[in-house]
KOLTI-255287 format. One record per residue (C-alpha): y negated, z, x negated. Coordinates in pm, whole numbers, padded with zeros to 5 digits, always signed. Example, Ala and Ser with C-alpha at 12.3 -4.5 7.8 and 13.67 -1.06 7.14 Angstrom:
KOLTI-255287
+00450+00780-01230 +00106+00714-01367 
This chain:
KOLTI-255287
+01986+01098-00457 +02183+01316-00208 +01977+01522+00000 +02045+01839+00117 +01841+01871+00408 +02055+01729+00681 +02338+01984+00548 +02095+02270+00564 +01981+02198+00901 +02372+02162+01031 +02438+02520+00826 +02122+02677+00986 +02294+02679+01305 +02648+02765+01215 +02455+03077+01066 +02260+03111+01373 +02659+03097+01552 +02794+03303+01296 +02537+03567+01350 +02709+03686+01665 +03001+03834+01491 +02781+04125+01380 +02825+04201+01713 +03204+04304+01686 +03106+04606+01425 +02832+04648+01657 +03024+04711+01965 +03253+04969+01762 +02957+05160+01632 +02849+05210+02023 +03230+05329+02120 +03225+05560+01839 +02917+05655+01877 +02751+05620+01554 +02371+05588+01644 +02304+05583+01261 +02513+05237+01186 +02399+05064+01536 +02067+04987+01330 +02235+04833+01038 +02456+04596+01237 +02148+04526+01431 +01953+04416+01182 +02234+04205+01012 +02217+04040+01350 +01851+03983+01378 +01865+03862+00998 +02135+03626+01037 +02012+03494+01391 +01642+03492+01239 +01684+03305+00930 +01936+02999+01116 +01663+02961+01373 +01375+02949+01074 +01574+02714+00858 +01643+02491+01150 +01280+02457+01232 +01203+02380+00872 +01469+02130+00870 +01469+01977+01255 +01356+01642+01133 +01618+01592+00908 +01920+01590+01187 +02126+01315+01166 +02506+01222+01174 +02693+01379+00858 +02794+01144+00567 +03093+01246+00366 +02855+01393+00097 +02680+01594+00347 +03035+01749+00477 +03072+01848+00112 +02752+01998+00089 +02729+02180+00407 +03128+02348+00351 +03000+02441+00003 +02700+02639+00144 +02872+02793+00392 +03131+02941+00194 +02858+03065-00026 +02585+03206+00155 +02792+03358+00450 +02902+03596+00204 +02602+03707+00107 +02483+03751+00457 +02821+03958+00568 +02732+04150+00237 +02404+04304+00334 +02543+04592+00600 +02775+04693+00337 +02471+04789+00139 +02348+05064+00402 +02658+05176+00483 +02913+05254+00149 +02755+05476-00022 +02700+05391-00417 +02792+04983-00384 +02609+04712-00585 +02515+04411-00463 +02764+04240-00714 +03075+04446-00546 +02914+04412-00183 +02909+04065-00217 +03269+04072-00413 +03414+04244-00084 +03275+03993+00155 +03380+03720-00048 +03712+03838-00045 +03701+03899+00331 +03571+03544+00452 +03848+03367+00187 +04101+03628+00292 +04157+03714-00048 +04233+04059+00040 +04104+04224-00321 +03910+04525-00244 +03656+04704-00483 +03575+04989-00263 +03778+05308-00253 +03788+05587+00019 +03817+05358+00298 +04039+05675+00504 +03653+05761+00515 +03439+05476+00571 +03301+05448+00946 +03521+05261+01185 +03250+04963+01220 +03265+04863+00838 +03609+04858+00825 +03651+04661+01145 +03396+04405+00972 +03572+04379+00637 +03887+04306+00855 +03702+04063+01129 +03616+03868+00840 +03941+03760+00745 +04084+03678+01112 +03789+03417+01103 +03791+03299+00737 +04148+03310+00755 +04200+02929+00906 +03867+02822+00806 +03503+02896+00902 +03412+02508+00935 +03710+02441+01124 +03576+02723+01376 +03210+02501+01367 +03423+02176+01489 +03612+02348+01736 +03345+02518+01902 +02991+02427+01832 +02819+02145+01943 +02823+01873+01621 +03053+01644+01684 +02791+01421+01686 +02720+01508+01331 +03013+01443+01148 +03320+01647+01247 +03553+01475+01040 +03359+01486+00724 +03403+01944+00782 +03759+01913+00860 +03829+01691+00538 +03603+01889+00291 +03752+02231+00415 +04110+02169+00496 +04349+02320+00302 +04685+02073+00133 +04684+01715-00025 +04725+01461+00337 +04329+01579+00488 +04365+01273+00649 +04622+01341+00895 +04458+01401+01253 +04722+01518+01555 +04481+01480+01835 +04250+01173+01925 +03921+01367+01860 +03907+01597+01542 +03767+01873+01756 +04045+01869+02008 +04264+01903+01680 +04034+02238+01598 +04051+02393+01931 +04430+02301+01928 +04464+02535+01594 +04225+02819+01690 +04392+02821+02024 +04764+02876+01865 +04573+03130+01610 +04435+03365+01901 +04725+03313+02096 +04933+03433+01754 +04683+03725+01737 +04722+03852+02072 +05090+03922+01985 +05020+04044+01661 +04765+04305+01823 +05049+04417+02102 +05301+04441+01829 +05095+04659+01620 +05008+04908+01908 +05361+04895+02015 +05434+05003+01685 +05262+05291+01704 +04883+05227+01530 +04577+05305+01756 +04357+05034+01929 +04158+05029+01651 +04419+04985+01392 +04609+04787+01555 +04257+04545+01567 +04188+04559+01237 +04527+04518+01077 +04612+04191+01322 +04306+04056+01177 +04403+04047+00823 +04800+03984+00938 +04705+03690+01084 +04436+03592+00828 +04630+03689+00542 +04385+03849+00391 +04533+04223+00337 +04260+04442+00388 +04371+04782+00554 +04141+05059+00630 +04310+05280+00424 +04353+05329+00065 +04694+05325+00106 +04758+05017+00258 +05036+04979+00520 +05186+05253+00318 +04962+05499+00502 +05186+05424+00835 +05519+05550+00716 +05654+05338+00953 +05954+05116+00951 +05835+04968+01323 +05487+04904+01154 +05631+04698+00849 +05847+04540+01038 +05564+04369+01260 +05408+04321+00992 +05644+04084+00794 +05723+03865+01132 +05339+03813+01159 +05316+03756+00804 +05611+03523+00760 +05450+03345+01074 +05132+03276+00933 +05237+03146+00637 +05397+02869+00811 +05168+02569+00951 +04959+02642+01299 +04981+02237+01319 +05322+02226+01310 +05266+02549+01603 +05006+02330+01792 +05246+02001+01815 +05559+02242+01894 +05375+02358+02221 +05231+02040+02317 +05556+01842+02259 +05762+02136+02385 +06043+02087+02094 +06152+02266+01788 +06189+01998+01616 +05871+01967+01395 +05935+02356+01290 +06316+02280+01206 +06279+01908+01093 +06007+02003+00849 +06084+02000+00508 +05787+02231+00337 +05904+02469+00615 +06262+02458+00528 +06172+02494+00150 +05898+02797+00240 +06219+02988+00472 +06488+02954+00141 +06229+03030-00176 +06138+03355+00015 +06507+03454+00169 +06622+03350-00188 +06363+03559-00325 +06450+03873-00098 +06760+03887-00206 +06708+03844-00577 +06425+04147-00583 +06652+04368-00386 +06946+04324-00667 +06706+04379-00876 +06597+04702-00715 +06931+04817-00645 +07083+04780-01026 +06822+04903-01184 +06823+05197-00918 +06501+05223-00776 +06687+05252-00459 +06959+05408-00413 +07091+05239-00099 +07093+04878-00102 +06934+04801+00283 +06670+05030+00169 +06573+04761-00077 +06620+04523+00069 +06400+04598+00347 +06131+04739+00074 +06148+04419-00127 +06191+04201+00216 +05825+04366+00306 +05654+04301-00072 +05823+03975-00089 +05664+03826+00219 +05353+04010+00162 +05241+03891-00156 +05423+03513-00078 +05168+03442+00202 +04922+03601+00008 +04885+03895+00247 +04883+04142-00047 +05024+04465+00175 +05158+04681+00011 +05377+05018+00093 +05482+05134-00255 +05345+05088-00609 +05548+04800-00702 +05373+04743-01041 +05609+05005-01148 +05917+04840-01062 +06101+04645-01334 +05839+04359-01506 +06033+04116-01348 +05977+04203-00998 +05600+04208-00998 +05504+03906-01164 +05780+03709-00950 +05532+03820-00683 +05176+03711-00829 +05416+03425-00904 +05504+03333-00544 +05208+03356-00411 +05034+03053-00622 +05272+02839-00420 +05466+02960-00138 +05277+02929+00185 +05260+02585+00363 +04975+02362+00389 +04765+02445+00733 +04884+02787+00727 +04581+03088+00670 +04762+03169+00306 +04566+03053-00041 +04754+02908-00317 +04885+02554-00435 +05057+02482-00102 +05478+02471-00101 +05433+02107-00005 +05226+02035-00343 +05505+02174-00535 +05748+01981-00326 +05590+01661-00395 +05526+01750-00811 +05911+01848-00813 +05981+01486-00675 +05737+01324-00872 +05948+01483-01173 +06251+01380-01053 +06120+00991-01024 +06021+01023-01408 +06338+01134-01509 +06506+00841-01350 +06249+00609-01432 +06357+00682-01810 +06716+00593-01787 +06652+00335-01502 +06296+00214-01565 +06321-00111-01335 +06412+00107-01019 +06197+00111-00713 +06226+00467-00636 +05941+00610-00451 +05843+00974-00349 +05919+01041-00030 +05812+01353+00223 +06007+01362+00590 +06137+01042+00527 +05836+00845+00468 +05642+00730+00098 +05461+00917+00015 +05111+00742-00058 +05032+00693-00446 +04667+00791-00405 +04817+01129-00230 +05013+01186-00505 +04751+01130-00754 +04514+01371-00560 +04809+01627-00652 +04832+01566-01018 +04476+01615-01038 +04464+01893-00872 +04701+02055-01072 +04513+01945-01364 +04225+02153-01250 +04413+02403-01117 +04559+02486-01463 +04241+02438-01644 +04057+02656-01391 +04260+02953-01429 +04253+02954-01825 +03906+02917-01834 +03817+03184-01578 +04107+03403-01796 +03951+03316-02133 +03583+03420-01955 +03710+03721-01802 +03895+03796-02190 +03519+03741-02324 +03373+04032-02102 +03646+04299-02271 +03954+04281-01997 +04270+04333-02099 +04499+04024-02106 +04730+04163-01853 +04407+04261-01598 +04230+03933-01661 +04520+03661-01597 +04644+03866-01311 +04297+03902-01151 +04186+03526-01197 +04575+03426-01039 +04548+03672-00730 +04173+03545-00667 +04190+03238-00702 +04506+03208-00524 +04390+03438-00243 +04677+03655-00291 +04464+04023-00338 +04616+04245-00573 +04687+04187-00953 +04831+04362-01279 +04728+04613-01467 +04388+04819-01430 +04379+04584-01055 +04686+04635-00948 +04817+04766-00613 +04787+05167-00696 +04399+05055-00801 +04145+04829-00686 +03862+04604-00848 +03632+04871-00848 +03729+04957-01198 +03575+04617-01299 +03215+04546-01407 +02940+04343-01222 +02966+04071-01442 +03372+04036-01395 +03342+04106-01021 +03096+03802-00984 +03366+03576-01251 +03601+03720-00958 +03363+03599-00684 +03327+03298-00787 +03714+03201-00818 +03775+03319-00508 +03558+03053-00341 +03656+02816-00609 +04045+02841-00468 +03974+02874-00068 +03774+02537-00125 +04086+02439-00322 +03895+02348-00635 +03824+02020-00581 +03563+02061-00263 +03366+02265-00503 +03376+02104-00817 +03283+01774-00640 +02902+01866-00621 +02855+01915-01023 +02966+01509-01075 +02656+01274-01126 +02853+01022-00889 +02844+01325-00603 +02446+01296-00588 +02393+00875-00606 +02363+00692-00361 
């Protein structure tokens, strides 16, 4: 049998690390002086920081190297129980939340989902906000590929994190000799991304504080604003702007960033064929929502809408989920063209949720091959990415993650059906969580929140979201009998 020991002692110390960034709310609560909320983000401290030391003493003689099972394991927990960690200041400090929609909005933080079930955050105090936002900068590319970049278990296994957490179909792929040198190469384009982001922003006008909270869910593509009216609260052309450059940019690969400044070429930006494909589907899409805009006269000058739908477009593509202007209540077509693009668009190794634009690349060509195969079924025609094959165990890793990709969101849309949602509300929801896009349809759509929903459908909600930043089949992995044999 699998144990789960030497996982537990390896997550008792990322939570011991991860402890420390209840010091970022922390250090706000001090500079705004808010003597009642210094305790709370104290304590969360203490907690955290308590319980990893505690659980690595109980567990200390079960350190070893990390198996593949273990990597599993340990990535499964920590996308878990983090949550519910990052979920206890939110308990002391929004007034009238559950435990079921505190842990709902820290779940969607740490898997920059971006779908928010509090309302009134105009008037929430600076620290929460700043933590609801910090969480997505560092769930955005990963929590465990923060752990192999910067804390000390190599030793234990680094490969096994990076392959159970990374996000698109070729896990195998390493750029660097040593997997951690490959972290620290992502997290170091990230920050450096960041820093811009955070100029831009207070270029464009926001405060310090703004301008720090919003680069943190730019760049994680998670969405969260701290206002109720999302960007929209800005008025600002300068502000949206920045925003969609960021956006765009993080929906792109930071490994294809990371080998651009180490080779010191273009080449793997403009040579790369998801990336290509990503650029046209949204420029293609821009153009087709503005039409749309403009005939049906929602706008009456055309660059108007196009700059409007430009904004949404890219927004809910990287699964950023921004938003300026109710577009639920633009014609049908628009909207669900925008749920629709982001289960797909953004690249593989970018922070955005989804299928991955090189997974539908590869199930378009895998198409293709059938079709020939039928009137030509002795040809040798094999799928090919960049110019190389494409390996037959990577595309059957795709077809069966669609498989349970499709499956997953019917079931989840038939269970959240069961609890009394509306058919509109409960496909929309289960798409834009467990796609990590943020906003939905209907009673959850972008003039609303998830607040309207029950504890019962908020923890169906949890529990997708986590399904699709593990990319289903991380998670799913631990209920096979084969997963705990030896």
């Amino acid at each position: 049998m699998t144990s789960v020991l030497p996982a537990l002692n390896v997550f008792s110390r990322v939570l011991f690390a991860f402890a420390f960034a209840f010091l970022v709310p922390l250090a706000w609560a001090w500079s705004e002086d808010h003597e009642e909320y210094r305790y709370v983000w104290e304590g969360a401290f203490a907690l955290a920081a308590g319980s990893g030391w505690l659980i690595a003493m109980a567990t200390r003689r079960y350190r070893r190297e990390l198996q593949a099972k273990d990597g599993f394991l340990l990535v499964n927990m920590v996308w878990m129980l983090l949550p519910a960690y990052s979920a206890v200041p939110l308990m002391f400090t929004v007034p009238d939340i559950s435990w079921s929609k505190a842990y709902f909005e820290a779940m969607s933080a740490l898997t920059a989902t971006g779908a928010t079930a509090l309302s009134g955050l105009d008037h929430l105090p600076v620290s929460v906000n700043v933590w609801r936002c910090f969480l997505q900068l560092i769930g955005g590319l990963g929590i465990m590929l923060l752990v192999v970049a910067v804390l000390p278990l190599l030793g234990l296994g680094g490969m096994q994190l990076y392959k159970a957490e990374t996000p698109g179909p070729m896990k195998d792929t390493k750029f660097t000799p040593r997997i951690a040198e490959t972290a620290r190469g992502l997290w170091g384009v990230y920050f450096l991304f960041s820093g811009l982001c955070l100029l831009a922003y207070r270029w464009a006008g926001m405060s310090w504080a703004d301008a720090f909270m919003h680069m943190c869910t730019t760049m994680g593509l998670g969405g969260f604003s701290s206002y109720d009216a999302s960007l929209g609260h800005f008025d600002s052309v300068r502000v949206e702007y920045v925003a969609m450059v960021f956006m765009a940019l993080s929906g792109i690969s930071f490994v294809r960033y990371f080998i651009v400044l180490r080779s010191r070429t273009l080449v793997p930006l403009t040579h790369d064929r998801e990336i290509r494909t990503y650029i046209t589907v949204l420029a293609m899409s821009i153009l087709l929502v503005a039409a749309l805009l403009a005939v049906h006269g929602v706008y009456e000058q055309f660059p108007e809408a196009l700059r409007v739908s430009a904004f949404h477009v890219i927004s809910l593509a990287t699964t950023t989920g921004y938003a300026t202007t109710d577009y639920a209540l633009w014609p049908v077509f628009a909207p669900v063209l925008l749920i629709f693009l982001g289960t797909f668009a953004s690249c593989a190794g970018s922070t955005g949720g989804g299928i991955k634009m090189v997974r539908m690349i590869l199930l378009i060509k895998q198409a293709r091959r059938e079709l020939v195969r039928i009137i030509h079924p002795r040809v040798v025609n094999p799928v090919t990415l960049g110019g190389q094959v494409v390996p037959m165990q990577v595309m059957t890793a795709v077809l069966g993650f669609m498989l349970i990709y499709g499956a997953a969101t019917m079931g989840l849309t038939m269970l959240m059906l069961f609890t009394g949602v509306d058919l509109v509300t409960s496909f929309s929801a289960v798409v834009a969580t467990l796609n990590n896009i943020g906003p939905g349809l209907g009673m959850v759509g972008p003039a609303s929140n998830f607040g309207v929903l029950g504890d019962l459908q908020l923890n169906i909600l949890s529990f997708a979201m986590v399904l699709g930043r593990l990319e289903l089949l991380s998670f799913l992995v631990l209920f096979t009998g084969h997963f705990w044999r030896k």
